[in-house]
BAKE-662410 format. One record per residue: residue number from 1; residue in one letter; chain; x negated, y, z of N, C-alpha, C in turn. Coordinates in steps of 0.2 Angstrom, whole numbers, plus 2048, in hexadecimal, padded with zeros to 3 digits. Example, Ala and Ser with C-alpha at 12.3 -4.5 7.8 and 13.67 -1.06 7.14 Angstrom:
! BAKE-662410
 fivo tornu sekol n_xx n_yy n_zz ca_xx ca_yy ca_zz c_xx c_yy c_zz
    1     A     A  7BE  7E4  827   7C2   7EA   827  7BE  7F0  827
    2     S     A  7C0  7F5  823   7BC   7FB   824  7C0  800  827
! end
This chain:
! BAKE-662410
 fivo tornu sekol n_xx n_yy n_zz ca_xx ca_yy ca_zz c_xx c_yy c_zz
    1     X     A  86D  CE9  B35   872   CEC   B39  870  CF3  B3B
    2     X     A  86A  CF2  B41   869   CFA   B41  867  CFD  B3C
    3     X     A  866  CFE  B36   865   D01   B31  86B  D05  B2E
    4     X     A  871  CFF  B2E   876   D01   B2C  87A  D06  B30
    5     X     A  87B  D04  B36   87E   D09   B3A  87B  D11  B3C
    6     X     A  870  D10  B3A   870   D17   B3B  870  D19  B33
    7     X     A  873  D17  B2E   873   D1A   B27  87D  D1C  B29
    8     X     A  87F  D1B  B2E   887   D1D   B2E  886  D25  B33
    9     X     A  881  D25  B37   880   D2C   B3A  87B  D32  B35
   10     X     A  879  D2E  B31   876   D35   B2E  87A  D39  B28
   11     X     A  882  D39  B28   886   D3D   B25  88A  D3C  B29
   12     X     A  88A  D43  B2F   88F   D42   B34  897  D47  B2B
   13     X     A  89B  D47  B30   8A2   D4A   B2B  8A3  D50  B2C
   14     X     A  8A0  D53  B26   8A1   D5D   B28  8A5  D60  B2B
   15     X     A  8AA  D5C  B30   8AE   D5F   B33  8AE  D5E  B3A
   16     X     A  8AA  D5B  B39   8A6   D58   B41  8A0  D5B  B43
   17     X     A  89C  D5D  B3E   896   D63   B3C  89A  D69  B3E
   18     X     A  89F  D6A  B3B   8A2   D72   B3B  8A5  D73  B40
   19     X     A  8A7  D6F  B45   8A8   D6F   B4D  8A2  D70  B51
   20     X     A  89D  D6C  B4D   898   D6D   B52  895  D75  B54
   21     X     A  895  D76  B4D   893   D7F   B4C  897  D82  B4F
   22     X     A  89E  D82  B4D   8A4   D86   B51  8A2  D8A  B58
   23     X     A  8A2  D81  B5B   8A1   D84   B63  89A  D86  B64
   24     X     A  895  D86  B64   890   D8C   B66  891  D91  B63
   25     X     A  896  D94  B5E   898   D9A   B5A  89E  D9D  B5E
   26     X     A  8A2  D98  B61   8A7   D9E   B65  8A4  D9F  B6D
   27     X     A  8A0  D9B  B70   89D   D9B   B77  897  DA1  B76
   28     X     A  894  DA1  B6F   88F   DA8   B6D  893  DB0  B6D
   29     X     A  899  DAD  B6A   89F   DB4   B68  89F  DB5  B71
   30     X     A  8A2  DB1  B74   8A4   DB2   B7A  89D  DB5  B80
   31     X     A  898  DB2  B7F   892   DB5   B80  892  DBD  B7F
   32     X     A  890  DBE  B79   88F   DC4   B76  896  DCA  B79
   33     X     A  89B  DC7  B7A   8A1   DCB   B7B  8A2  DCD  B82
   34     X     A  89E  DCA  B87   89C   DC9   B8D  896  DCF  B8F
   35     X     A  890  DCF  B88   88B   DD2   B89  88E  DDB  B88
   36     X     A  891  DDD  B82   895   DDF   B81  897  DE5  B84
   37     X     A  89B  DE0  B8A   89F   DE3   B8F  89A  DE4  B95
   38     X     A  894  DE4  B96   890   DE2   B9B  88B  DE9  B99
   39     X     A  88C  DEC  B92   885   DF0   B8E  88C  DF7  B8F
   40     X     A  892  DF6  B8F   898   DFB   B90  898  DFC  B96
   41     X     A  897  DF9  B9B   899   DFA   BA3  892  DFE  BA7
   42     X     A  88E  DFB  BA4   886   DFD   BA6  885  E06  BA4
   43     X     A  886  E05  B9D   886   E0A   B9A  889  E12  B9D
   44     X     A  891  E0E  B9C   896   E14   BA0  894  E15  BA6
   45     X     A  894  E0F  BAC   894   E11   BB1  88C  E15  BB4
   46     X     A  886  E12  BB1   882   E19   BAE  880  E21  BAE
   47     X     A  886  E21  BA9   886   E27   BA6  88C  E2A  BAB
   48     X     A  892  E28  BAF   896   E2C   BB2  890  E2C  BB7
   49     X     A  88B  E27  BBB   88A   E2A   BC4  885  E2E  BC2
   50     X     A  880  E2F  BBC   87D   E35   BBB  881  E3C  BBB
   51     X     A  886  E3A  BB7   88A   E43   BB7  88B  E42  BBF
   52     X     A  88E  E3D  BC1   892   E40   BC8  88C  E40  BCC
   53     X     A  885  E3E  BCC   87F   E42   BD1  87E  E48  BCF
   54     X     A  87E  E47  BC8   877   E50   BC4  87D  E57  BC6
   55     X     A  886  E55  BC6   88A   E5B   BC4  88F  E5A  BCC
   56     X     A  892  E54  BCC   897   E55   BD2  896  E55  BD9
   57     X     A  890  E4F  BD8   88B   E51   BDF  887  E58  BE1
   58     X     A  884  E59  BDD   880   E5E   BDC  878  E5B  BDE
   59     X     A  876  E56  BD9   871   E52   BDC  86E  E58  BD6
   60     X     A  86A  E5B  BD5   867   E5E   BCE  85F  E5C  BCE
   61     X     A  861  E56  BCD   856   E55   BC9  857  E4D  BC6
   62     X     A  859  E53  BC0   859   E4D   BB9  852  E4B  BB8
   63     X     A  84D  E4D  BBA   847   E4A   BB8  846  E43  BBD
   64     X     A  847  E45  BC3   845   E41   BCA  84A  E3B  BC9
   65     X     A  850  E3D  BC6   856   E36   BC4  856  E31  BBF
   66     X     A  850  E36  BBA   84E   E32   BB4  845  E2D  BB6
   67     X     A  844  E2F  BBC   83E   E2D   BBF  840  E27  BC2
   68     X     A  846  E27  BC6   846   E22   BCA  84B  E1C  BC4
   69     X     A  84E  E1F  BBF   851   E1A   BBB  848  E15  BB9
   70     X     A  844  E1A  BB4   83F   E16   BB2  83D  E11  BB8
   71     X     A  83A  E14  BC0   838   E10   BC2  83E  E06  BC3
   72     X     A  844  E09  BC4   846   E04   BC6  844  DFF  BC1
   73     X     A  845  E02  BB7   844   DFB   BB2  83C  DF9  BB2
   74     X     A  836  DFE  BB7   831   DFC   BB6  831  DF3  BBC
   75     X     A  837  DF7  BC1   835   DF1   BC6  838  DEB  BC4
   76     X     A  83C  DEC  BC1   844   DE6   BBF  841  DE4  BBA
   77     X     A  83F  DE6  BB3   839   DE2   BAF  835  DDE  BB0
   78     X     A  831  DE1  BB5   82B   DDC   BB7  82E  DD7  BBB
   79     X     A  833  DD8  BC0   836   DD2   BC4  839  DCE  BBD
   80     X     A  83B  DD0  BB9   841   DCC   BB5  839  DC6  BAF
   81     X     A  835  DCA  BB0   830   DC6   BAC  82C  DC2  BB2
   82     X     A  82A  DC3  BB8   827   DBE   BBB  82C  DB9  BBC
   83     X     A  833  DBA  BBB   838   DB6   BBD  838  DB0  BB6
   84     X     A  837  DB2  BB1   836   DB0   BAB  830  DAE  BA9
   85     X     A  82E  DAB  BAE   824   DAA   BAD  824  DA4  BAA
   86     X     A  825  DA3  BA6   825   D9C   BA1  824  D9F  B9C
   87     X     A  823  DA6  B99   824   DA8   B93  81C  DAA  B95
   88     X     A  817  DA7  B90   810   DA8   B8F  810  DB1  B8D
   89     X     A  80A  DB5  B93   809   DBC   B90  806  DBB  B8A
   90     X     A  807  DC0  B88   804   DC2   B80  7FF  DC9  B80
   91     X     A  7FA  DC6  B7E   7F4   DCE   B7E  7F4  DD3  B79
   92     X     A  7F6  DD6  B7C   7F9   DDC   B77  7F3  DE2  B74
   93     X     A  7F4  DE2  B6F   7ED   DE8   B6B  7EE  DEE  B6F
   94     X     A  7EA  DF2  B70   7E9   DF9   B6F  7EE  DFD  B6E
   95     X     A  7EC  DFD  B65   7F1   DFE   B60  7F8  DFF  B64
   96     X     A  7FB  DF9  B64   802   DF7   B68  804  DFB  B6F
   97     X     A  7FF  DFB  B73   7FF   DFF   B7A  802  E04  B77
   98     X     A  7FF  E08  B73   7FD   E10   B72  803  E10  B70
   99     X     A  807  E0E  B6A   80D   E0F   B68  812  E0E  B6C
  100     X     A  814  E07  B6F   817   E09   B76  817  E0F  B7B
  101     X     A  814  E11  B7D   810   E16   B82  815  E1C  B7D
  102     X     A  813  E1E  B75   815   E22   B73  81C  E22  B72
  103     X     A  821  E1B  B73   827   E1A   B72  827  E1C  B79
  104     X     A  825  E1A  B7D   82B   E1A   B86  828  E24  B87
  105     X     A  825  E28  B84   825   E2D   B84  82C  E2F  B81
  106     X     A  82C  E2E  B7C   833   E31   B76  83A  E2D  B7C
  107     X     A  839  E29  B7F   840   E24   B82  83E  E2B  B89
  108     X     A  83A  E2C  B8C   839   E30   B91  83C  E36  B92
  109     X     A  83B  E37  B8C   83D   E42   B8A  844  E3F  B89
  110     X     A  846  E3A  B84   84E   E3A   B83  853  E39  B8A
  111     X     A  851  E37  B8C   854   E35   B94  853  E3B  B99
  112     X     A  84D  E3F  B97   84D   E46   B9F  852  E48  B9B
  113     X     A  851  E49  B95   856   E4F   B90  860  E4D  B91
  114     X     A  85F  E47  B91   865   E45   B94  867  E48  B98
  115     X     A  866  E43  B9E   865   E47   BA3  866  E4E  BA7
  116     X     A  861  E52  BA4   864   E58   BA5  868  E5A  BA0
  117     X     A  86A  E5A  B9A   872   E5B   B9A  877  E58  B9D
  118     X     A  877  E53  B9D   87C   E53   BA4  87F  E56  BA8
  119     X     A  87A  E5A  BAB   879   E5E   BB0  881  E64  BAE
  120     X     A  880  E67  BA7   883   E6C   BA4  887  E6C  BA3
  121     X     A  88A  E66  B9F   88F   E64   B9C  892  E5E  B9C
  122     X     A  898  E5E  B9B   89D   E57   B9C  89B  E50  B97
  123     X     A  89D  E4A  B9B   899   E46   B98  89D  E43  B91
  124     X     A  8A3  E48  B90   8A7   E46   B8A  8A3  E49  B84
  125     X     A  8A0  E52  B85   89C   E54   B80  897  E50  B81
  126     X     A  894  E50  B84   88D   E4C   B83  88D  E44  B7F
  127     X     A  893  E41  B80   894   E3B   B7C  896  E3F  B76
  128     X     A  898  E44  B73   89B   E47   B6B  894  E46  B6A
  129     X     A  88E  E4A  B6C   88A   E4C   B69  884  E46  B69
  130     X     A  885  E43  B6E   881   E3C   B6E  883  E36  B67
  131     X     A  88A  E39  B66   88D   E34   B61  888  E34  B56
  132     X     A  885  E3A  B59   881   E3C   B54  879  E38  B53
  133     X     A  879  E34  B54   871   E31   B56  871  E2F  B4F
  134     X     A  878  E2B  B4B   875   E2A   B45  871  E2E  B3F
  135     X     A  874  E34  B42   872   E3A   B3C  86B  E3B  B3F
  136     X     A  86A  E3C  B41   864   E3C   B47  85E  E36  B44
  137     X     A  861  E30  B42   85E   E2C   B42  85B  E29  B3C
  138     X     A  862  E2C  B37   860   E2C   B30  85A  E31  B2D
  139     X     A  85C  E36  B31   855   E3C   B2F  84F  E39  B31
  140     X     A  84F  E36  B35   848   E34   B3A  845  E2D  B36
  141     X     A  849  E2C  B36   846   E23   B31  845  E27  B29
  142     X     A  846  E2B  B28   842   E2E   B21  83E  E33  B23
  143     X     A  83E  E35  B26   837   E38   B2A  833  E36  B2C
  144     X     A  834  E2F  B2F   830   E2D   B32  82D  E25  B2E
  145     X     A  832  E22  B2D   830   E1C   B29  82F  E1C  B21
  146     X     A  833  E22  B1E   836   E23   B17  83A  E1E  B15
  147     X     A  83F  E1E  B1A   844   E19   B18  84D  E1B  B15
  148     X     A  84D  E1B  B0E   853   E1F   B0D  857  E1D  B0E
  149     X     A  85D  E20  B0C   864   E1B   B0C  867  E1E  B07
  150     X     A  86D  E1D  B05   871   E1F   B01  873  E23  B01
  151     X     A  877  E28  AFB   87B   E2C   AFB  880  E2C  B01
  152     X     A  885  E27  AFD   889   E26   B01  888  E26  B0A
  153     X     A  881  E24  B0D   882   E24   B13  87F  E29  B16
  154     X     A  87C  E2E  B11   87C   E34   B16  882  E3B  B14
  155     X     A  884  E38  B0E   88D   E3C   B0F  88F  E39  B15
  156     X     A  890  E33  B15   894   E30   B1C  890  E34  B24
  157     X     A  88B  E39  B24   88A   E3C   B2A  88C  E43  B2A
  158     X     A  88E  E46  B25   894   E4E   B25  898  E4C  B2B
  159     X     A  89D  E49  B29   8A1   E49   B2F  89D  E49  B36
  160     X     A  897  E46  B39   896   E43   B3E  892  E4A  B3E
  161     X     A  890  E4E  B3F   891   E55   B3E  894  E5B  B3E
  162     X     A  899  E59  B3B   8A0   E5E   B3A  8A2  E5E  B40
  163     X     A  8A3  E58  B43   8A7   E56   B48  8A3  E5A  B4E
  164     X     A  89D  E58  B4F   89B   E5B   B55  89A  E63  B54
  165     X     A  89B  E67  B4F   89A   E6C   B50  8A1  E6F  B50
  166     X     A  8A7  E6C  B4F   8AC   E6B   B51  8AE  E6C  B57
  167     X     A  8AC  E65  B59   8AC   E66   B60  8A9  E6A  B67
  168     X     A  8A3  E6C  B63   89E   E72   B67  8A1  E78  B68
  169     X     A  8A6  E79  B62   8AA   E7F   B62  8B0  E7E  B66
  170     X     A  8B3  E7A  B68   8B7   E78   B6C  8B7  E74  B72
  171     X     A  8B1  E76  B75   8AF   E74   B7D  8AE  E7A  B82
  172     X     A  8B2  E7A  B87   8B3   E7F   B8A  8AF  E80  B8F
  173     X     A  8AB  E79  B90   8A7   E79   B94  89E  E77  B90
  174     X     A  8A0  E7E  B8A   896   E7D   B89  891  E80  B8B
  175     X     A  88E  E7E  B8A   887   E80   B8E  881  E81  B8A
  176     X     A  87F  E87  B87   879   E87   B83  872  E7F  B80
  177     X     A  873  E81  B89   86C   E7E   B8B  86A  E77  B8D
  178     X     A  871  E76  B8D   876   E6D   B8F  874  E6A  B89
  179     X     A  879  E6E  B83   877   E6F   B7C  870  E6B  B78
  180     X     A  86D  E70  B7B   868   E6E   B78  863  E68  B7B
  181     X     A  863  E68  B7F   862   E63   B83  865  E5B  B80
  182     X     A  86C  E5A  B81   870   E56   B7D  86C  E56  B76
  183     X     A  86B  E5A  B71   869   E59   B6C  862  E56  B6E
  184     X     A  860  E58  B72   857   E56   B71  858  E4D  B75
  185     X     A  85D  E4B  B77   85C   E47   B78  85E  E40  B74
  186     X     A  864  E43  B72   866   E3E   B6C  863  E3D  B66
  187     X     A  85E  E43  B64   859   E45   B60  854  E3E  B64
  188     X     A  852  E3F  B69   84D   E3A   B6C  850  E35  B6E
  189     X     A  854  E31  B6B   857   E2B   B6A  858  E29  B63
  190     X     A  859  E2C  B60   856   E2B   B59  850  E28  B58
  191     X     A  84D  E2D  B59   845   E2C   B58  843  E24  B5B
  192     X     A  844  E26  B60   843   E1E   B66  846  E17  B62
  193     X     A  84C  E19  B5E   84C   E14   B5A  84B  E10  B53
  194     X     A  848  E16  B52   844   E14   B4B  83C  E14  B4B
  195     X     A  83B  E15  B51   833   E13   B52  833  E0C  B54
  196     X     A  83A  E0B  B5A   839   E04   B5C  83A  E00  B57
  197     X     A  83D  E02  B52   83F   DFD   B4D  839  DFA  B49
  198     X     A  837  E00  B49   82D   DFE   B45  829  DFC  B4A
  199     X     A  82B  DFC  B50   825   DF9   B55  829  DEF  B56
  200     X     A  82D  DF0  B56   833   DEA   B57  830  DE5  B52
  201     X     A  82F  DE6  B4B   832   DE4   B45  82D  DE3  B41
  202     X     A  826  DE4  B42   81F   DE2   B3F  81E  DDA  B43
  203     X     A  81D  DD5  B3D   81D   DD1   B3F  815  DCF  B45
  204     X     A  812  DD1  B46   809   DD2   B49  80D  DD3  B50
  205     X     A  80F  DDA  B50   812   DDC   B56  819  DDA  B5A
  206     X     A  81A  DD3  B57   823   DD3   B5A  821  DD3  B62
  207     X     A  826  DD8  B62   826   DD9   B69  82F  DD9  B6C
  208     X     A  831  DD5  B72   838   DD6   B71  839  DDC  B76
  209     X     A  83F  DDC  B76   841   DE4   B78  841  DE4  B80
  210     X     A  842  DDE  B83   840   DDE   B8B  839  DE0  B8D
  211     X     A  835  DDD  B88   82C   DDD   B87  82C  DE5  B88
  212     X     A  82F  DE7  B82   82E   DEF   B82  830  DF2  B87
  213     X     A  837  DF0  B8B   838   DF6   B91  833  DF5  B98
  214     X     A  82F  DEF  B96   82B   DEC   B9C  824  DF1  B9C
  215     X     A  824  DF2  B94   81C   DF8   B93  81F  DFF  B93
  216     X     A  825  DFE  B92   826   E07   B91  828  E0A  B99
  217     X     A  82D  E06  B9D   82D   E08   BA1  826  E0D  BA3
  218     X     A  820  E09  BA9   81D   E0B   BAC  81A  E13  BA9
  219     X     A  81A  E11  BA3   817   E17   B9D  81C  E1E  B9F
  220     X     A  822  E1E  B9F   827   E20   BA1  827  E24  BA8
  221     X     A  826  E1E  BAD   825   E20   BB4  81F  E25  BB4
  222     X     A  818  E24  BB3   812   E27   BB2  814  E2D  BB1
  223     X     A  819  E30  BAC   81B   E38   BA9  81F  E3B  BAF
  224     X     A  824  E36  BB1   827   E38   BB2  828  E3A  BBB
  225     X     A  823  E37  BBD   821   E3A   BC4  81D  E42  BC5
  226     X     A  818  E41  BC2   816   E48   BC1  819  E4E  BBD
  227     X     A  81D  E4C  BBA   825   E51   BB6  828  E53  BBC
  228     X     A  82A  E4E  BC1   82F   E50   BC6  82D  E53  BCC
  229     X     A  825  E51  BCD   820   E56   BD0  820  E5E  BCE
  230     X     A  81F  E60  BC6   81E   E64   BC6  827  E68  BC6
  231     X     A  828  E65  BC1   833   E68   BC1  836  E68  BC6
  232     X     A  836  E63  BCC   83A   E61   BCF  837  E61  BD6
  233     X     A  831  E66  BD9   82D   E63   BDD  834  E62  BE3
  234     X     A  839  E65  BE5   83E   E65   BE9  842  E5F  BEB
  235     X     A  842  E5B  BE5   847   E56   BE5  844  E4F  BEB
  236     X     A  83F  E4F  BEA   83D   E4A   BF1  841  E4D  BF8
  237     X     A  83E  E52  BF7   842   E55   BFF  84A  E54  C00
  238     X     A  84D  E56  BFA   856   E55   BF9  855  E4E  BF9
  239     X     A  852  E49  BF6   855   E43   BF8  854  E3F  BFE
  240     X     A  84F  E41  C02   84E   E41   C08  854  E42  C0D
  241     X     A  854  E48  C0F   85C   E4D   C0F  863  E48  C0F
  242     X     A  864  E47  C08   869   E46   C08  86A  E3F  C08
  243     X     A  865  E3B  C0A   864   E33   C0C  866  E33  C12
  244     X     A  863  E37  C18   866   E39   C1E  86E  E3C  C21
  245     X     A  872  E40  C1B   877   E42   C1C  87C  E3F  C19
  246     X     A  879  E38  C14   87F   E37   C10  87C  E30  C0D
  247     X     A  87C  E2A  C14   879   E24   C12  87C  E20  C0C
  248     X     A  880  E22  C08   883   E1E   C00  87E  E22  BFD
  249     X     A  87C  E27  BFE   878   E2C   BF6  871  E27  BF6
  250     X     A  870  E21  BF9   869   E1E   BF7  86D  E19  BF6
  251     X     A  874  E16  BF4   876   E11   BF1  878  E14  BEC
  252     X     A  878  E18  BEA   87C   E1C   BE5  875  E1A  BE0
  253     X     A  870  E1D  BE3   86A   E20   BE0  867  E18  BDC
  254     X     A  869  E13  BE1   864   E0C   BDF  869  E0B  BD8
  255     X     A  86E  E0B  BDA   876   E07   BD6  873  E09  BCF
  256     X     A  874  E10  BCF   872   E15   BCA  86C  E11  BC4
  257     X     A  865  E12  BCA   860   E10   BC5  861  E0B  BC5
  258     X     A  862  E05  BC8   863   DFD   BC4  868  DFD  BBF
  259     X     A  86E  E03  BC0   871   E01   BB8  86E  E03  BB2
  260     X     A  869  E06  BB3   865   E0B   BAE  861  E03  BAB
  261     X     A  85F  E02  BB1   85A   DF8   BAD  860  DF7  BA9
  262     X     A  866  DF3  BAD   86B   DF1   BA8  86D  DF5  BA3
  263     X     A  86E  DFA  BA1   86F   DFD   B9A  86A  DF9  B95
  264     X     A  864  DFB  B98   85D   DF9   B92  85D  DF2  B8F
  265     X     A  85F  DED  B95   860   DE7   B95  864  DE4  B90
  266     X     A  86C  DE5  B93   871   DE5   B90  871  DE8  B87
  267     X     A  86D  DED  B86   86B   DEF   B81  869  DEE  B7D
  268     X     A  862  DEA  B7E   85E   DE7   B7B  861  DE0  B7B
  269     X     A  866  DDD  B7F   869   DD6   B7D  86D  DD8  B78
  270     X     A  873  DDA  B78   877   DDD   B74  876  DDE  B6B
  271     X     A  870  DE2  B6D   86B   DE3   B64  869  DDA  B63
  272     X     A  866  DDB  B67   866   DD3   B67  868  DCE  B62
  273     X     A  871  DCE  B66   876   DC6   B65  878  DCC  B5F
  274     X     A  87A  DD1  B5D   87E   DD6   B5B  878  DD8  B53
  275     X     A  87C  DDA  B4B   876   DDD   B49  876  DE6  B4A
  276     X     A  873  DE8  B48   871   DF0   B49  878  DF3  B45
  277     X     A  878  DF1  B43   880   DF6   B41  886  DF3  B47
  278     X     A  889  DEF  B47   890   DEF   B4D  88B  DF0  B53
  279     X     A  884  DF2  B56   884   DF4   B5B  885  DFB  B58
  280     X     A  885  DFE  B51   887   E07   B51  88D  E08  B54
  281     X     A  893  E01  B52   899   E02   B53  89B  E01  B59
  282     X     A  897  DFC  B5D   89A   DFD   B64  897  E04  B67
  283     X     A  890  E06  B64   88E   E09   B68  895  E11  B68
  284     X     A  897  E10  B61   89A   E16   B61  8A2  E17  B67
  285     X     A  8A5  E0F  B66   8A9   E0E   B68  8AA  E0E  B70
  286     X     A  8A3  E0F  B72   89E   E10   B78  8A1  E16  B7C
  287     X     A  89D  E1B  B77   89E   E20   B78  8A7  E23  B7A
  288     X     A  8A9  E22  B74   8B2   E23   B75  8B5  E21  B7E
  289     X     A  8B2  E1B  B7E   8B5   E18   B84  8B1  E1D  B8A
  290     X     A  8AB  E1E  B8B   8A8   E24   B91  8AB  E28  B91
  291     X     A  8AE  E2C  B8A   8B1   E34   B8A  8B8  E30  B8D
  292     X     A  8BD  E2D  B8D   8C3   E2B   B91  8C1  E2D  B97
  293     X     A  8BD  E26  B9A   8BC   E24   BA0  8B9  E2B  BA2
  294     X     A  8B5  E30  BA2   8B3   E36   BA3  8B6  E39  BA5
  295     X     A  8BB  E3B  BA0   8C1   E41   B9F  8C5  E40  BA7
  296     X     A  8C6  E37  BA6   8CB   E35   BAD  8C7  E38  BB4
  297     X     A  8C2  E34  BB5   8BE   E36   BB8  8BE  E3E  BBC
  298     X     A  8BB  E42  BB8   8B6   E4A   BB9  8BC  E4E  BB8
  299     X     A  8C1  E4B  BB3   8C8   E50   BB2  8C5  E57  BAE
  300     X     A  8BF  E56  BAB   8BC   E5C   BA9  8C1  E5D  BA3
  301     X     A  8C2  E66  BA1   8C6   E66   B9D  8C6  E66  B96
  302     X     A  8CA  E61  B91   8C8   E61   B8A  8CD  E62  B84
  303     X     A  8CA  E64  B80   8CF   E6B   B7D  8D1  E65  B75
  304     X     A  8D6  E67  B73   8D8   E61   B6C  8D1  E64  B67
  305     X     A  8CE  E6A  B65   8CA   E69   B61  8C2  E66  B63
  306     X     A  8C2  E65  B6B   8BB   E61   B6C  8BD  E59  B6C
  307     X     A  8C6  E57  B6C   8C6   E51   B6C  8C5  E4E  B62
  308     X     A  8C9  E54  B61   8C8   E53   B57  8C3  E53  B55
  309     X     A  8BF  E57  B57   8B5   E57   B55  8B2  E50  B58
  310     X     A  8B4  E4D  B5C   8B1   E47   B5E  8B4  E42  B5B
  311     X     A  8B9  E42  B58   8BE   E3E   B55  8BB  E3C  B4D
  312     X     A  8B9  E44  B4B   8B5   E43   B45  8AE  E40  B45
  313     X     A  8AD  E40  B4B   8A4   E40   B4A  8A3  E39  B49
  314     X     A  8A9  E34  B4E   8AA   E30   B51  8AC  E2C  B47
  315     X     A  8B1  E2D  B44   8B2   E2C   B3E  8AA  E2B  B3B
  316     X     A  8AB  E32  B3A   8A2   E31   B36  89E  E2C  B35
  317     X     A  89B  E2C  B3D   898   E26   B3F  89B  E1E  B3D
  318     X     A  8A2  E1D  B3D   8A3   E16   B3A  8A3  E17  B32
  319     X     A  8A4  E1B  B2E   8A3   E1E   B26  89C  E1C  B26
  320     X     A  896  E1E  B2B   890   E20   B28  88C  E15  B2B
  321     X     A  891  E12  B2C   88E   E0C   B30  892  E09  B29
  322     X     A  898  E09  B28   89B   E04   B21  897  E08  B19
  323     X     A  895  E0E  B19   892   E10   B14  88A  E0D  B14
  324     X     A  887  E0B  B1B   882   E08   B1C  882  E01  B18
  325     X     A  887  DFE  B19   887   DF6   B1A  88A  DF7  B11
  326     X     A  889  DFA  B0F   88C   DF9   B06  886  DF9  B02
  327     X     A  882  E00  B06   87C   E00   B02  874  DFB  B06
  328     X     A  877  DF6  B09   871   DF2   B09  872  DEA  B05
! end
């Protein structure tokens, strides 16, 4: 008899199977759509309190802002891992040190360079020109790893191009040196992604991407205190100052760099639950949504050809993600 009844459970009814999968499938959707909104809120709210320190405030020390951002993920990392002390450490090579150490350099330059453009320009050009990382990132993985793509997917970057120089031409508020800036860092956002992808991705070195912002961080802070010593030697004294005249500017300053953990966080979950291409799409759709909410916000003024140039670039980049996903 027991025999017979467990030969009646070993073919459960595939529709009973197909329930069962369902719900951790929509409870994952709903996950993932959660994290989503959590990688979009971090992100924007981010990148507005920086514009509204580095420009509306007149807080000016993008290096000292990108110092305290790192320090915050060095502190919230390790807390988040001693929190998580169940997960055996792993001794990591040399080799591996030095690469990371060389990634959170490239993550380090992209963020001061951020940063100070910020400082220049409104944060809807900054998202046009940010929106380019693909093309940025297609050159770089063939430079860097010789990894090509197809015809068709580096036709699909003309527009994400066109567009920002489009839009370049129709921003009333540009700035040379914002400009370039902007470009050196989305430029170092690229790079930071296709190195991670090669540090991420070699089976010897799996390293997850919290592991990474746990070693890049520190590496990060080390640069970045003596940068703000030498660029910025004044900004100590201003944030001092303006702690005693304006007790929210040290709730501002904390808020700030813990979203700055959360971005990394939520971003690395994201990639995660998500493949590398719909995070291009949100990421794009990302950006769309920070130039709105911006625009509301700073009220800074935007002319129909810098919204048209972003509208192309923004194109482009979905062209250059569906022209992806054919040729693999």
């Amino acid at each position: 008899m027991g025999q017979e009844a467990h030969h009646h459970h070993a073919l459960p009814t595939s529709a009973a199977a197909a329930d069962a999968a369902a719900a951790p499938a929509a409870s994952s959707r709903l996950f993932t759509a959660g994290l989503v909104a959590a990688w979009y809120a971090s992100n924007i709210g981010v990148l507005l309190l920086n514009k509204y320190l580095l420009s509306v405030y007149g807080f000016r020390y993008p290096v000292f802002l990108t110092a305290c951002h790192m320090s915050a993920c060095a502190l919230l990392s390790s807390l988040a891992h001693a929190y998580a002390a169940g997960a055996p450490a792993r001794r990591r090579s040399r080799g591996q040190l030095a690469r990371v150490a060389v990634l959170g350099t490239v993550f380090c330059a992209s963020v001061v360079a951020g940063n100070v453009s910020l400082r220049y320009l409104p944060v809807s050009f900054n998202q046009a020109v940010g929106a380019t990382t693909p093309f940025f990132t297609a050159i770089l993985a063939y430079a860097v790893a010789a990894r090509r793509e197809a015809c068709a997917t580096y036709a699909a970057l003309i527009p994400v191009i066109a567009g920002v120089v489009i839009a370049t031409g129709g921003e009333p508020s540009f700035h040379l040196f914002g400009f370039i800036m902007c470009v050196g860092a989305t430029a170092g956002r690229a790079l930071k992604t296709v190195l991670q992808g090669i540090l991420l991705s070699s089976e010897e070195e799996k390293m997850n991407s919290m592991d990474l912002l746990r070693y890049m961080s520190p590496v990060a802070v080390i640069l970045l205190v003596p940068a703000t010593l030498i660029m910025e030697r004044e900004a100590f004294g201003v944030v001092a100052t303006l702690a005693q005249e304006d007790p929210n500017f040290i709730w501002i300053l904390l808020c700030n760099s813990s979203m700055a953990y959360f971005v990394n966080l939520t971003n690395f979950l994201v990639t995660k639950h998500t493949s590398p291409l719909t995070l291009q799409v949100l990421g794009n759709a990302k950006g769309a949504v920070a130039v709105v909410v911006s625009i509301l916000i700073f009220r800074n003024p935007v002319t129909f050809m810098g919204m048209l140039g972003y509208g192309i670039t923004v194109a482009g980049v979905v062209l250059y993600g569906e022209a992806k996903k054919r040729s693999k």
